[in-house]
DSSP file (Angstrom, degrees, kcal/mol; ACC not computed):
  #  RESIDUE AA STRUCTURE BP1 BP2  ACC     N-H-->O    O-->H-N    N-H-->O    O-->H-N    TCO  KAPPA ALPHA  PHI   PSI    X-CA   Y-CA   Z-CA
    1    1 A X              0   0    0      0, 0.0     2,-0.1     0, 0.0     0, 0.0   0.000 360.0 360.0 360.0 133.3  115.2  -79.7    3.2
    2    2 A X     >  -     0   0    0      1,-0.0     4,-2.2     0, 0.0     5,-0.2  -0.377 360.0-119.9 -67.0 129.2  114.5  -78.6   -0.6
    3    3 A X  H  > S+     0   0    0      2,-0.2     4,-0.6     1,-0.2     3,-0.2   0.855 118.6  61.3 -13.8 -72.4  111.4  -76.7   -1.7
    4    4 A X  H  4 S+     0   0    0      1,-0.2     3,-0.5     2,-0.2    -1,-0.2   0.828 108.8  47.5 -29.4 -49.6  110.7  -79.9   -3.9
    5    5 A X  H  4 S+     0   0    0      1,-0.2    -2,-0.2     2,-0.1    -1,-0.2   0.915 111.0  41.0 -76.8 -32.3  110.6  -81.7   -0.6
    6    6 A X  H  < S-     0   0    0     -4,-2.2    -1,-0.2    -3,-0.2    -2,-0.2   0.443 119.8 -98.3 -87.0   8.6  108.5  -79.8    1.6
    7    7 A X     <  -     0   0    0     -4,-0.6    -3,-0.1    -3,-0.5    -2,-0.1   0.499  40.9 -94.7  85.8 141.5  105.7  -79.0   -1.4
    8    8 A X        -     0   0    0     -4,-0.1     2,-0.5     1,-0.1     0, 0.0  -0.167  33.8-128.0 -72.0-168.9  106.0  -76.1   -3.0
    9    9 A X        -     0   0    0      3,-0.0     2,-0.3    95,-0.0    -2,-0.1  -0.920  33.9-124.8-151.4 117.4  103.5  -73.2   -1.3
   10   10 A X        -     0   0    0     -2,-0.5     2,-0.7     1,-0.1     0, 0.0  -0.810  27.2-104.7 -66.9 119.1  101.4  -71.6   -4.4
   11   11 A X        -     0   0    0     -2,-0.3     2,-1.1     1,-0.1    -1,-0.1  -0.280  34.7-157.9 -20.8  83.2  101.7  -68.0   -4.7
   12   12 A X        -     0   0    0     -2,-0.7    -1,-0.1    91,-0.1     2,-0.1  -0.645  10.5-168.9-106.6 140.5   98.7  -66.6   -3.6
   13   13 A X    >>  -     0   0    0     -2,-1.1     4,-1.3     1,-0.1     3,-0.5  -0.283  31.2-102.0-102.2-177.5   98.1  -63.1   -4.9
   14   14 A X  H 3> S+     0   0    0      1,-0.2     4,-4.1     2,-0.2     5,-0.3   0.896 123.0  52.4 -59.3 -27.1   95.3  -60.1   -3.9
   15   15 A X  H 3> S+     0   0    0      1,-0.3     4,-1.6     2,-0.2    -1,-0.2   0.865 107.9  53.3 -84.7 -16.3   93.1  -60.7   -6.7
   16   16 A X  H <> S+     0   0    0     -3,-0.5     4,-2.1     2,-0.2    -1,-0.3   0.721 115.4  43.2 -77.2 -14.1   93.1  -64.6   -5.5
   17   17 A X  H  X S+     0   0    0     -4,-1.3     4,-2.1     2,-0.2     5,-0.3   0.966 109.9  54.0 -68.1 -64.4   92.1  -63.4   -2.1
   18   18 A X  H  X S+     0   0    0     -4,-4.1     4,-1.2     1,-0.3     5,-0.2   0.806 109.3  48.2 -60.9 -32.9   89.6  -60.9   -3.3
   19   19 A X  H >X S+     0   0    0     -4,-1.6     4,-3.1    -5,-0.3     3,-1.6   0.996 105.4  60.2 -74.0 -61.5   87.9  -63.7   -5.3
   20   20 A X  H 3X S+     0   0    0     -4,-2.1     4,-1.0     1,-0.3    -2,-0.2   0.819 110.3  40.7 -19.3 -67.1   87.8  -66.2   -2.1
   21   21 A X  H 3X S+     0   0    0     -4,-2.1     4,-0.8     2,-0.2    -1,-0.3   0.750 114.2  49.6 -66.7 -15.3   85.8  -63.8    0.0
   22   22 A X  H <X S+     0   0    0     -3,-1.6     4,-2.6    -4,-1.2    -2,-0.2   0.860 116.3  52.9 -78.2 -36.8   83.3  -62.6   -3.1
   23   23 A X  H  X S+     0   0    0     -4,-3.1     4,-2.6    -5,-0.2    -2,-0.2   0.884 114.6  33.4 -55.2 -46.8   83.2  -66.6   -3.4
   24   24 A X  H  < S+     0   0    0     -4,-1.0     4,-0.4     2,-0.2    -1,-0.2   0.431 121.5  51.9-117.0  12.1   82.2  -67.5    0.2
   25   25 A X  H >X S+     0   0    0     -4,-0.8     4,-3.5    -5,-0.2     3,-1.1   0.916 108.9  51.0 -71.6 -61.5   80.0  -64.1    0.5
   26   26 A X  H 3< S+     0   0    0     -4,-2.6    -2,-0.2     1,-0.3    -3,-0.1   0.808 120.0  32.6 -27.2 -71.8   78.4  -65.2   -2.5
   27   27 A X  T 3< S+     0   0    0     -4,-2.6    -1,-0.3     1,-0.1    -3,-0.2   0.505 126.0  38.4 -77.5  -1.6   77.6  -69.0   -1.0
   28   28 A X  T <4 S+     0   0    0     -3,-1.1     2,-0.4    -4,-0.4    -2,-0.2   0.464  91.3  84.6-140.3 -38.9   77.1  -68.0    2.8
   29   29 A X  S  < S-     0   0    0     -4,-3.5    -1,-0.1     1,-0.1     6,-0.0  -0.867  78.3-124.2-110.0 153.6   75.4  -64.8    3.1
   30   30 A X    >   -     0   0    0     -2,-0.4     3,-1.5     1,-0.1    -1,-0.1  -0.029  26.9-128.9 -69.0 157.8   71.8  -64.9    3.0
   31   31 A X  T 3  S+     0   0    0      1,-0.2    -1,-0.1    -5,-0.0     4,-0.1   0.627 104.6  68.0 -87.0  15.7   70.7  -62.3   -0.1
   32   32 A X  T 3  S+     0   0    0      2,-0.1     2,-0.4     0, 0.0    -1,-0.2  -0.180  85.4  92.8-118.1  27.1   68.4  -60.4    1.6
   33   33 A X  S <  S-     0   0    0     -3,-1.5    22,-0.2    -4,-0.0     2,-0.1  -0.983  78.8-129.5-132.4 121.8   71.6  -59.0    3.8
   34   34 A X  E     -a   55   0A   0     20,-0.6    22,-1.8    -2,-0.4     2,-0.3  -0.400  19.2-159.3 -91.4 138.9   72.9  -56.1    2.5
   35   35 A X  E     -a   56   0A   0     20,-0.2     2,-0.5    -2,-0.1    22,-0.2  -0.943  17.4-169.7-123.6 129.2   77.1  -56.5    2.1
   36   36 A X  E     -a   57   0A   0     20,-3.9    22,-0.9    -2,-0.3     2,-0.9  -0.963  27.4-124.5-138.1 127.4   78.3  -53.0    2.0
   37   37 A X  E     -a   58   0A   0     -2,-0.5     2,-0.3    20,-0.2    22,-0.3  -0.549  30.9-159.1 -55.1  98.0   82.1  -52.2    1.0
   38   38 A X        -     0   0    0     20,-1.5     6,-0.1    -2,-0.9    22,-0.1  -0.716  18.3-117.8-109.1 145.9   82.8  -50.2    4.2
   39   39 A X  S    S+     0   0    0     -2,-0.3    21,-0.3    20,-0.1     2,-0.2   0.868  87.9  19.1 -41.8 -58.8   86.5  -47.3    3.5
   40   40 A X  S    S-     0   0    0     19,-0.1    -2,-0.1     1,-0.1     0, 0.0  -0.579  85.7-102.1-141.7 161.4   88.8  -48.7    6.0
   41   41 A X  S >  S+     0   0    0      1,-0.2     3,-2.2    -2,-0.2    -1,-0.1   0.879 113.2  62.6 -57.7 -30.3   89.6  -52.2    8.4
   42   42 A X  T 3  S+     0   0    0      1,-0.3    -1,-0.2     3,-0.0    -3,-0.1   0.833  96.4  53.7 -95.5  -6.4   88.0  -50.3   11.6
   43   43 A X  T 3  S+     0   0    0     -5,-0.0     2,-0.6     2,-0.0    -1,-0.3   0.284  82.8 127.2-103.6  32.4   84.9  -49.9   10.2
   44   44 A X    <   +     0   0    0     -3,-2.2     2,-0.3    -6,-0.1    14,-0.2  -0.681  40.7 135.5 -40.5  90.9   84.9  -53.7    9.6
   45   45 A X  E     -B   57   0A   0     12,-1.0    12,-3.7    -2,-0.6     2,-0.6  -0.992  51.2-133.3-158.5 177.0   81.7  -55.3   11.1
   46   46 A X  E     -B   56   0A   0     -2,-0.3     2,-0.8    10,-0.2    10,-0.2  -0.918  25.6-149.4 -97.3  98.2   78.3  -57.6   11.5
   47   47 A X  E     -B   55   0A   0      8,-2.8     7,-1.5    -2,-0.6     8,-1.5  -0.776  16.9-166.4 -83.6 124.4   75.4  -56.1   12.7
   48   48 A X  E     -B   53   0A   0     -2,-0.8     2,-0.3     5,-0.2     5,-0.2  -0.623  19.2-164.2 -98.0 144.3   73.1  -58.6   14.7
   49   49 A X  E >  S-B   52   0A   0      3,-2.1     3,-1.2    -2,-0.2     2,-0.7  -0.941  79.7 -65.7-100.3  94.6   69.2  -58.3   16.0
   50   50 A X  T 3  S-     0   0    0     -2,-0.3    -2,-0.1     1,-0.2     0, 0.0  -0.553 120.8 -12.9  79.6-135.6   69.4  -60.9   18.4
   51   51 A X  T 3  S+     0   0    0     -2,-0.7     2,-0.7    -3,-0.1    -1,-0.2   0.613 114.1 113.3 -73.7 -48.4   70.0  -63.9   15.9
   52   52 A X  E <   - B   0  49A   0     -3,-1.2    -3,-2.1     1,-0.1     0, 0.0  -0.423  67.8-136.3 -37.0  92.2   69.2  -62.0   13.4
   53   53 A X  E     + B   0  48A   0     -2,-0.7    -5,-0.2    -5,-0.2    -1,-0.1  -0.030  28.7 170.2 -56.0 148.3   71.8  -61.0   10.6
   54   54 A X  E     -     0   0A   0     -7,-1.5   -20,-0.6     1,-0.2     2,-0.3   0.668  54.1 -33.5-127.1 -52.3   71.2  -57.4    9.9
   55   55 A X  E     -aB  34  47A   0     -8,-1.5    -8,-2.8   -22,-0.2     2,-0.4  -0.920  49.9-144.3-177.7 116.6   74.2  -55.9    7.4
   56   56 A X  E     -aB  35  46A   0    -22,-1.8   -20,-3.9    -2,-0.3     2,-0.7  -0.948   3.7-156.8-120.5 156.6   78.1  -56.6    7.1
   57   57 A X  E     +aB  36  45A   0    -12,-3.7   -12,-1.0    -2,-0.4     2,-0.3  -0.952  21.3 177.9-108.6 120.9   80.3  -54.2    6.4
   58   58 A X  E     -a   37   0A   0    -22,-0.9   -20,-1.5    -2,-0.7   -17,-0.1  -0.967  22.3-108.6 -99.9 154.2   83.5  -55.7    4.8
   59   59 A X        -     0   0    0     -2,-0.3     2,-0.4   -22,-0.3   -21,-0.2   0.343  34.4 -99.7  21.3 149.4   86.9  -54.3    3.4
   60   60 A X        -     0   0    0    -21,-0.3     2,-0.7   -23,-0.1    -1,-0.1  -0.925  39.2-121.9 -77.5 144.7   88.0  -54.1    0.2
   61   61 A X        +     0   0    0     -2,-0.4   -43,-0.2     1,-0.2   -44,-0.1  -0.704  62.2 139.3 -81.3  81.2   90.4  -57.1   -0.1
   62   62 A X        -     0   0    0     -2,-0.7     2,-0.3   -45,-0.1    -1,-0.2   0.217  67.2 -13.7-134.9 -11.1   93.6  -54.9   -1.0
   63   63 A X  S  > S-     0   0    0      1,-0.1     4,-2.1   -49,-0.1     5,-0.1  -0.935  91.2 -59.9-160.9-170.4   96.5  -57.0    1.2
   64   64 A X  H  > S+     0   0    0     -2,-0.3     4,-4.1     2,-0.2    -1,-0.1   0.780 123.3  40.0  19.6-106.7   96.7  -59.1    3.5
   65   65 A X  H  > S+     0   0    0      2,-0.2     4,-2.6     1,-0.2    -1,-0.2   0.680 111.4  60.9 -86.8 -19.8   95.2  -58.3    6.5
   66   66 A X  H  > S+     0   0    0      2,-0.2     4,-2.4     1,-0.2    -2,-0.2   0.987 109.0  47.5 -77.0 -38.6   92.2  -56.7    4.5
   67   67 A X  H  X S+     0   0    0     -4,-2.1     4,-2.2     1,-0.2    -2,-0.2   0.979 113.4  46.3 -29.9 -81.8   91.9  -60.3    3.3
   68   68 A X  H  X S+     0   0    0     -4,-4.1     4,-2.5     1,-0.2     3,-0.4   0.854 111.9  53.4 -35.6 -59.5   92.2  -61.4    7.0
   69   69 A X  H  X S+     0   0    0     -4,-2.6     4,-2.1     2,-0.3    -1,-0.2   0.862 109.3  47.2 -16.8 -75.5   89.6  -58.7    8.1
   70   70 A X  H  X S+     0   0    0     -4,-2.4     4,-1.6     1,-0.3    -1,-0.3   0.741 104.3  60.3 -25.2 -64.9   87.3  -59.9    5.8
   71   71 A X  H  X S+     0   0    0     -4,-2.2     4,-1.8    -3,-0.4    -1,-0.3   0.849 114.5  40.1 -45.8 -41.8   87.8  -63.9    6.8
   72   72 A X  H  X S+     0   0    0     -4,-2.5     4,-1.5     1,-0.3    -2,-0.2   0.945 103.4  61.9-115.9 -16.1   86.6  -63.0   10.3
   73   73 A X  H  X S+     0   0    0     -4,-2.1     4,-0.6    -5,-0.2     3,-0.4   0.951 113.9  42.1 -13.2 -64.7   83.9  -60.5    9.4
   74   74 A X  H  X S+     0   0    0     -4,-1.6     4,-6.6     1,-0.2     3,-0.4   0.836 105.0  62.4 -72.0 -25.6   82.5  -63.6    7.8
   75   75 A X  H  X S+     0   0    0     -4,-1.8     4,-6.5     1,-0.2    -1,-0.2   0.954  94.3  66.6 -57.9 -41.1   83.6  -65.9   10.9
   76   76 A X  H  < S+     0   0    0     -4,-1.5    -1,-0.2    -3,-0.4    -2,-0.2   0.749 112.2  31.4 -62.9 -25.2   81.1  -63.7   12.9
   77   77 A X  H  < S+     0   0    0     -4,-0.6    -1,-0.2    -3,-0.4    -2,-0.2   0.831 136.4  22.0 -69.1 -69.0   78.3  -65.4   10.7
   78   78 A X  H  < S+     0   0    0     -4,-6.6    -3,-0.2    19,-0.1    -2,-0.2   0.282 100.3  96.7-124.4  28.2   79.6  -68.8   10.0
   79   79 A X  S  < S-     0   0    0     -4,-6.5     3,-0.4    -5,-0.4     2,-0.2  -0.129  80.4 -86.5 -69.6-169.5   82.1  -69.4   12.9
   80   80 A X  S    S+     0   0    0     13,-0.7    17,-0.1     1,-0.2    -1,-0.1  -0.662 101.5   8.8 -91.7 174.6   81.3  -71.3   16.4
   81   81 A X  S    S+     0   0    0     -2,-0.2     3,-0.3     1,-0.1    -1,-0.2   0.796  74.6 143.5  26.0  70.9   80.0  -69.5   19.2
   82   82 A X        +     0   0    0     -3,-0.4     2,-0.2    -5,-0.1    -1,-0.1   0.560  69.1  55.7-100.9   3.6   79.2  -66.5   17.7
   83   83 A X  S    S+     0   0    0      7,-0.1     2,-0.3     2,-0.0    -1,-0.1  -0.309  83.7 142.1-117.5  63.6   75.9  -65.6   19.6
   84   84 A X        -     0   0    0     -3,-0.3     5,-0.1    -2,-0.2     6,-0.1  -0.668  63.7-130.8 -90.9 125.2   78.4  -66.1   23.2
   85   85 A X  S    S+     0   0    0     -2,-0.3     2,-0.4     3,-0.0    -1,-0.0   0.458  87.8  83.6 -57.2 -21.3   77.4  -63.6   25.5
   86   86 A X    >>  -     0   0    0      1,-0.1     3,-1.6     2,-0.0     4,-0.9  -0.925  68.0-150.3 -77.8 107.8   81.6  -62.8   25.7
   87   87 A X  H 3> S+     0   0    0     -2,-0.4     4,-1.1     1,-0.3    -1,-0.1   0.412  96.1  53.6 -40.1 -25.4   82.8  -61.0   23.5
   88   88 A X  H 34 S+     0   0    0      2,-0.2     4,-0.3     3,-0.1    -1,-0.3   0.121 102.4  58.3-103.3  16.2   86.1  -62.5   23.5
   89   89 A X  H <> S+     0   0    0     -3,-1.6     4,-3.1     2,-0.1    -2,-0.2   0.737 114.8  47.1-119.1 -60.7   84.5  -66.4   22.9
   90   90 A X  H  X S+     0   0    0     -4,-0.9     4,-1.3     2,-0.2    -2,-0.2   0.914 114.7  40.6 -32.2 -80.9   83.1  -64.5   19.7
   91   91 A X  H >X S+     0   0    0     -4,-1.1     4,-2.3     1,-0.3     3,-0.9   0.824 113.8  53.2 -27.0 -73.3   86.2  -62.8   18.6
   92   92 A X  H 3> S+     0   0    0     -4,-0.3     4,-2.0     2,-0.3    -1,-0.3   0.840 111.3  40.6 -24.9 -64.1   88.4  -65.6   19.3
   93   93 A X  H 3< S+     0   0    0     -4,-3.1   -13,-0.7     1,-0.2     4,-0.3   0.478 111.3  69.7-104.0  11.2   86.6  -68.4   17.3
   94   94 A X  H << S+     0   0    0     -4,-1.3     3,-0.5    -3,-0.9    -2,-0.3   0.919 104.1  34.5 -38.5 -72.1   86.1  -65.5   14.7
   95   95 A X  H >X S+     0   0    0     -4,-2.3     4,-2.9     1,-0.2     3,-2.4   0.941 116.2  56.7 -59.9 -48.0   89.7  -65.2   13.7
   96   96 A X  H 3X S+     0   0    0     -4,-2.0     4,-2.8     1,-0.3     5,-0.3   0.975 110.5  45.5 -51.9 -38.3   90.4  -69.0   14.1
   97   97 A X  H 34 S+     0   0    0     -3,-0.5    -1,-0.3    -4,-0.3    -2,-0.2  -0.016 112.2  44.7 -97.3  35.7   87.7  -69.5   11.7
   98   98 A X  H <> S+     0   0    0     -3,-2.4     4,-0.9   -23,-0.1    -2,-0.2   0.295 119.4  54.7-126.7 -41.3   89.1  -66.5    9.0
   99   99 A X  H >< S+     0   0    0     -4,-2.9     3,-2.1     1,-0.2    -2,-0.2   0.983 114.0  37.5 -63.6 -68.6   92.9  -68.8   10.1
  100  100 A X  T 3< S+     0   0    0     -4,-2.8    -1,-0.2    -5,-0.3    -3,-0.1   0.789 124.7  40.8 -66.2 -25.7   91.4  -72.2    9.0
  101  101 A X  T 34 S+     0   0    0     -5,-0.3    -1,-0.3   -30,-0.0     2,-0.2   0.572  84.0 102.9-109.8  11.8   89.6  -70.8    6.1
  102  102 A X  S << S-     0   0    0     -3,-2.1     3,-0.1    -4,-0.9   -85,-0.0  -0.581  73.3-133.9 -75.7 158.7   92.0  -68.4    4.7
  103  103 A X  S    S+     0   0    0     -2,-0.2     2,-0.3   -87,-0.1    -1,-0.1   0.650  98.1  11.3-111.5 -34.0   93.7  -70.0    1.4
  104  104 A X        -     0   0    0    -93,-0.0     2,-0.3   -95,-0.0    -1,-0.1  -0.777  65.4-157.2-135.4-179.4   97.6  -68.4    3.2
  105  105 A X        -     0   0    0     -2,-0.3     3,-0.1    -3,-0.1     2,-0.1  -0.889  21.5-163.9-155.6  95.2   98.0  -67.0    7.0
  106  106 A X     >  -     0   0    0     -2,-0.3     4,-0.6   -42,-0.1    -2,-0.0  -0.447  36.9-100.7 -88.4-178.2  101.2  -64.6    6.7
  107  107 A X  H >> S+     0   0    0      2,-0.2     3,-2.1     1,-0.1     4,-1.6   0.981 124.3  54.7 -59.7 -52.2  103.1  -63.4   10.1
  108  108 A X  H >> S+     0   0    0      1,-0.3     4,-2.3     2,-0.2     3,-0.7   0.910 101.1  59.0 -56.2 -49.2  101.1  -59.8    9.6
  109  109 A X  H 3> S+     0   0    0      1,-0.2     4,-1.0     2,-0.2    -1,-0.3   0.777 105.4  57.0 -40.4 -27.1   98.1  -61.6    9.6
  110  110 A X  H <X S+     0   0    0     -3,-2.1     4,-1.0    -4,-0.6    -2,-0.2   0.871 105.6  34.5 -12.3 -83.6   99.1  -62.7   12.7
  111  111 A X  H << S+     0   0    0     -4,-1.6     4,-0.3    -3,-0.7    -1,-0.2   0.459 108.0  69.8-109.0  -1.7   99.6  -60.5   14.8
  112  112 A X  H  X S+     0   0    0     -4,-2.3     4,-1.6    -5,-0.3    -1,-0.2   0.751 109.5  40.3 -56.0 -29.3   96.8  -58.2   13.2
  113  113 A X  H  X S+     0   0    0     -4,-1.0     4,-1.1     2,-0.2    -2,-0.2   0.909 119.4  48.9 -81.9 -40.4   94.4  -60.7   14.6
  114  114 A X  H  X S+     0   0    0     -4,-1.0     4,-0.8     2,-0.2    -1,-0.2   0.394 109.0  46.3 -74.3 -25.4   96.5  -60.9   17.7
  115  115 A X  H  > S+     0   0    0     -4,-0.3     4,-1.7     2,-0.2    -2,-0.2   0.811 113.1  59.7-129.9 -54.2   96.9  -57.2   18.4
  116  116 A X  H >X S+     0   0    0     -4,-1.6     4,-2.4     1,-0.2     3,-1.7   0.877 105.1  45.8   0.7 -80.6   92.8  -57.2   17.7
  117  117 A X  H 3X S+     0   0    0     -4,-1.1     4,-3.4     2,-0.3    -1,-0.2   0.781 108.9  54.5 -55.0 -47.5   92.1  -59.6   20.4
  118  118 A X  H 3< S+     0   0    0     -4,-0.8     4,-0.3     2,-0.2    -1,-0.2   0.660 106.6  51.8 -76.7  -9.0   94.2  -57.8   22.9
  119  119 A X  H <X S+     0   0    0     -3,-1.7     4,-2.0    -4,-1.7     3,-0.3   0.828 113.6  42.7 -83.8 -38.1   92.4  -54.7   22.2
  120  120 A X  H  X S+     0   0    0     -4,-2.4     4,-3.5     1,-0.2     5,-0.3   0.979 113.5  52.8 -60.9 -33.9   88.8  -56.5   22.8
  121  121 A X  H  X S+     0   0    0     -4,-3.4     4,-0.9     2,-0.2    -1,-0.2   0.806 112.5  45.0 -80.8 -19.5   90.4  -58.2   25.8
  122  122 A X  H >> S+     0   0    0     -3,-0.3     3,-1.3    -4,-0.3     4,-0.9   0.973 114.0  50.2 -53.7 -83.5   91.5  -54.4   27.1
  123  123 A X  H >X S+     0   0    0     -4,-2.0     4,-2.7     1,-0.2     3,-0.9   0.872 109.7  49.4  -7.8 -72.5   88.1  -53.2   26.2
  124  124 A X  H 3X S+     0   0    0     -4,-3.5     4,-3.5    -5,-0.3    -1,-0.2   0.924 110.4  49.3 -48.2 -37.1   86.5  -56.2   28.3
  125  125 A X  H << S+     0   0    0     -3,-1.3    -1,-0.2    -4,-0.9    -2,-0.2   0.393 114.1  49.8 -99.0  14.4   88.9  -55.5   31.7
  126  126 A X  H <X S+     0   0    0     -3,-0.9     4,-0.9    -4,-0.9    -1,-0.3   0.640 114.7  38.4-109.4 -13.2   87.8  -51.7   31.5
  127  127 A X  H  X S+     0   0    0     -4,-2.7     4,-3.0    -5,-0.3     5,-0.3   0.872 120.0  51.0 -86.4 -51.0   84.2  -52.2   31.2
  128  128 A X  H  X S+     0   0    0     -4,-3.5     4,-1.0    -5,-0.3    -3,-0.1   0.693 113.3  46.2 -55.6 -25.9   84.8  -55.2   33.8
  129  129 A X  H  > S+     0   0    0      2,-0.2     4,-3.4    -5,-0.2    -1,-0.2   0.793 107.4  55.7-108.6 -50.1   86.6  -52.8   35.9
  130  130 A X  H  X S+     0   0    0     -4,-0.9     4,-1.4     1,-0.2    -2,-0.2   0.974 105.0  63.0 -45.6 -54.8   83.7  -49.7   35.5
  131  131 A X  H  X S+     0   0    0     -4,-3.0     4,-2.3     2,-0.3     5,-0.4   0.795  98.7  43.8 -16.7 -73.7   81.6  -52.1   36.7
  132  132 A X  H  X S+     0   0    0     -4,-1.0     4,-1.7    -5,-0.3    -1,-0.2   0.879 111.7  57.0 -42.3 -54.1   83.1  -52.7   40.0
  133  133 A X  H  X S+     0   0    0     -4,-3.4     4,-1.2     1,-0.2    -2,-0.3   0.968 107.0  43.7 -66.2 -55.8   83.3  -49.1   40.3
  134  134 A X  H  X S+     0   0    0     -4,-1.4     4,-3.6     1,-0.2     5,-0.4   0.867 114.3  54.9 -27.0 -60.6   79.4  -48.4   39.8
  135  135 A X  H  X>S+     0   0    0     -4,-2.3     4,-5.7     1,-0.3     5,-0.5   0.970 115.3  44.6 -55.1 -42.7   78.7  -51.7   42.4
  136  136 A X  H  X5S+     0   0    0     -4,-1.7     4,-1.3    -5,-0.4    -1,-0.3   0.923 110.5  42.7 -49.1 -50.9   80.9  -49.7   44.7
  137  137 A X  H  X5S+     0   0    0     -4,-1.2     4,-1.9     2,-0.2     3,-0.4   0.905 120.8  46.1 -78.9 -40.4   79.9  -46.3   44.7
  138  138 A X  H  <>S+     0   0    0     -4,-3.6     6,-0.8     1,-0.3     5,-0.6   0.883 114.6  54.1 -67.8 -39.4   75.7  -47.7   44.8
  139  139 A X  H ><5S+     0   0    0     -4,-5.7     3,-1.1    -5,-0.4    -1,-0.3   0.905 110.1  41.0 -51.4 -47.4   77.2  -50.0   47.5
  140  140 A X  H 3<<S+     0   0    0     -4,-1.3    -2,-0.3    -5,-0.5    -1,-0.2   0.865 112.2  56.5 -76.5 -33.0   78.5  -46.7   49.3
  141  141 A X  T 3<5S-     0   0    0     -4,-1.9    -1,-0.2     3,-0.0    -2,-0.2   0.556 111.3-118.0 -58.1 -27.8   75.2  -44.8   48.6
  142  142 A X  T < 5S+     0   0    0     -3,-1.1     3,-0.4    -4,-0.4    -3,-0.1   0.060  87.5 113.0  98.5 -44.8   73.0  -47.5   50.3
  143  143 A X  S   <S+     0   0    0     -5,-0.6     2,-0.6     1,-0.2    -4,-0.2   0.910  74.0  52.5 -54.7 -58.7   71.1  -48.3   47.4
  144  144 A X  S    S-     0   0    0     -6,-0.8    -1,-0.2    -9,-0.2    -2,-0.1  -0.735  76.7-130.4-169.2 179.7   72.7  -51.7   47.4
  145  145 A X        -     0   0    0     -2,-0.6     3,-0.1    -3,-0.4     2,-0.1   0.426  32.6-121.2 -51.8 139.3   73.0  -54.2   49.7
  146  146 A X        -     0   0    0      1,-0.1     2,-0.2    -7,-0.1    -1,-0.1  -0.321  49.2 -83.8 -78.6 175.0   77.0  -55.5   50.0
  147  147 A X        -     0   0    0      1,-0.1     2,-0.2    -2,-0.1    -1,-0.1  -0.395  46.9-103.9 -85.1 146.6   77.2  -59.4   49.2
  148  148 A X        -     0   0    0     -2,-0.2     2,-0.6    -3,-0.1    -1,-0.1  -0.590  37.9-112.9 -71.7 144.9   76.5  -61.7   52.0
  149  149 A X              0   0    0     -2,-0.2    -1,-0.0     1,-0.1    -3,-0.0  -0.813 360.0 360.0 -89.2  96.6   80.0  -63.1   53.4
  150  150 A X              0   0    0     -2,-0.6    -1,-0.1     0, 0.0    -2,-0.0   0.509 360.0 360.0 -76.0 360.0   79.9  -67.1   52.5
């Protein structure tokens, strides 16, 4: 199949990226929330009170994936579920909603969102895991009471 036939795919460049997110900062966050150009992707984030929008830190929009970054920074805002008590319900329908609303999706975007996910889902099954250990050792202490056996 011919280019012609499958429609061509528009070049999209940084600066068309960079405009997209200034665009749907621009219409989306309230203006009394301070948007602060944070150095690098890992200090990418949304600070919440509660419900309450507090400060997002995005990227500069310089590839890619800072593009992608960005998108799901902003997912945390105006995706679904994002005030899920899971972290990974959050996360999750963050990058699907930076995928559906990015203008391209390359492979590296990809598997940056992908290699993301699998660090919160690490995160989750070590915290999940501490947990257990705490129950155990309070369990072993006396302090408390093992689970009734159903």
């Amino acid at each position: 199949m011919t280019a012609a036939k499958r429609g061509r795919q528009r070049r999209v460049t940084v600066a068309m990226m960079r405009q997209h997110v200034e665009e749907l900062v621009a219409k989306h966050v309230p203006w009394d929330v301070p948007v602060i150009q944070c150095k690098g992707l890992r200090d990418a984030r949304t600070l919440w009170h509660g419900r309450e929008l507090l400060e997002i830190s995005l990227p500069p929009v310089k590839s890619a994936v800072s593009y992608a970054t960005a998108l799901h920074e902003l997912g945390h805002i105006l995706g679904r579920y994002q005030h899920s008590p899971k972290v990974m319900t959050c996360e999750g329908w963050a990058w699907l909603w930076a995928k559906q609303t990015a203008l391209i999706w390359t492979p590296r975007m990809r598997y940056t969102s992908g290699e993301a996910l699998m660090w919160y889902a690490a995160q989750v099954m070590r915290r999940t895991e501490q947990r257990r250990q705490a129950r155990r050792r309070l369990a072993a202490a006396g302090v408390m009471a093992k689970r009734r056996q159903r």
